[in-house]
C-alpha positions in Angstrom: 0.0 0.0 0.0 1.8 3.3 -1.0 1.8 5.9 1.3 -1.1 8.5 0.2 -3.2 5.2 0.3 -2.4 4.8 3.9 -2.9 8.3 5.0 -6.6 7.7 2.9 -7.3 4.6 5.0 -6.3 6.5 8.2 -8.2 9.5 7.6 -11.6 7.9 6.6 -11.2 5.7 10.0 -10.9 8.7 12.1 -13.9 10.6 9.8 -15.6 7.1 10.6 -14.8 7.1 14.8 -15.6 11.0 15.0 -12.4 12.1 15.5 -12.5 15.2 13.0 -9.3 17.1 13.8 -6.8 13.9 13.3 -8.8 13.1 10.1 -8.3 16.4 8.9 -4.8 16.3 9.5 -4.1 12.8 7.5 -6.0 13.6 4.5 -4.2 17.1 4.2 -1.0 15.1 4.9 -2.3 12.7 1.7 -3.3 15.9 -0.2 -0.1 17.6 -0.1 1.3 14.2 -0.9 -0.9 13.8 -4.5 -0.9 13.9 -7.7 -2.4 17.2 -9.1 -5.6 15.4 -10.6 -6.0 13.3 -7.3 -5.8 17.2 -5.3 -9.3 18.0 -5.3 -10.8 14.7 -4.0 -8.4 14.5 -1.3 -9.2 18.1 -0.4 -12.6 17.6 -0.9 -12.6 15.3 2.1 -10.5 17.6 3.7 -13.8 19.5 4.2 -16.2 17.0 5.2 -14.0 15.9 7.8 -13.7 20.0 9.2 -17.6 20.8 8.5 -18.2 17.8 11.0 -15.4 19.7 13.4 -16.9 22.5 12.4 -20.9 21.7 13.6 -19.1 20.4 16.7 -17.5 23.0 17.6 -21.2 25.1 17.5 -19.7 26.8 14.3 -22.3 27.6 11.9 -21.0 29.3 9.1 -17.5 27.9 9.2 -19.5 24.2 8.6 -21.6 25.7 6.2 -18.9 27.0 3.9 -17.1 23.6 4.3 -19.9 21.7 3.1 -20.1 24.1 0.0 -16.6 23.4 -0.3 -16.8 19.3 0.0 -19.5 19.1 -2.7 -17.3 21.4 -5.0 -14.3 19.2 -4.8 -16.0 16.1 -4.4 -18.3 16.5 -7.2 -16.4 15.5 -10.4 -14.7 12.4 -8.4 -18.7 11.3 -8.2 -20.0 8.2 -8.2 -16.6 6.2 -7.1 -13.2 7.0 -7.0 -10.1 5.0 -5.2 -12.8 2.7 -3.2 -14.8 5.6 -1.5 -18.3 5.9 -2.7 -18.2 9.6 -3.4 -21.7 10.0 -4.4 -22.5 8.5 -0.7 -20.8 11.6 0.8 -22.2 13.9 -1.8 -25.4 12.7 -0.2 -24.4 13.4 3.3 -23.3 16.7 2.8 -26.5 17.9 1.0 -28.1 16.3 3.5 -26.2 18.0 6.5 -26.4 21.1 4.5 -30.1 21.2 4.2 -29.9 20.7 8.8 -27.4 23.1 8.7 -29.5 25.7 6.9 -32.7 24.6 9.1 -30.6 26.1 12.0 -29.6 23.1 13.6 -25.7 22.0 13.8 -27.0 18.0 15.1 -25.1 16.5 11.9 -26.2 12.5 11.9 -22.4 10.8 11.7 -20.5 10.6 8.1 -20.8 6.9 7.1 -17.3 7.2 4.6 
């Protein structure tokens, strides 16, 4: 497993176990580490991992402006690339989105 495929792995499993900062961290370490086509998806779930900070934190618009930011990114990678179901996560950021805008920041856990 090369290395950027590692710090993918690690990443989603701290998205998955809620730990948003230390995700955040090891998919920006895998970003910086990519390809220039690969940028954007990595960066993309740079986002959904730091909106989910974000609505913890009581954050509003700093979530809010990371969800725009995930679906951007995320978007052309859609429906799969390298194993992660994009279009999944696409889901759950409209849908946290549309709480979000509702005025609630009670975001049901990423499944990634």
């Amino acid at each position: 497993m090369t290395a950027e495929n590692e710090l993918l792995e690690r990443g989603l499993a701290r998205v998955r176990t809620g730990r948003f900062f230390e995700a955040h961290e090891e998919l920006e370490d895998a970003w910086r580490a990519a390809s220039p086509e690969e940028r954007d998806f990595y960066q993309g779930l740079v986002h959904v991992a730091v909106a989910w900070y974000q609505a913890g934190r009581g954050n509003r618009v700093g979530c809010e402006r990371q969800l725009e930011k995930a679906a951007r990114r995320l978007g052309p990678y859609a429906p799969n690339h390298r194993d992660v179901n994009v279009a999944s996560i696409l889901r759950q950021v409209e849908s946290a989105a549309a709480i979000v805008a509702a005025g609630s920041l009670e975001l049901p856990p990423p499944r990634l």
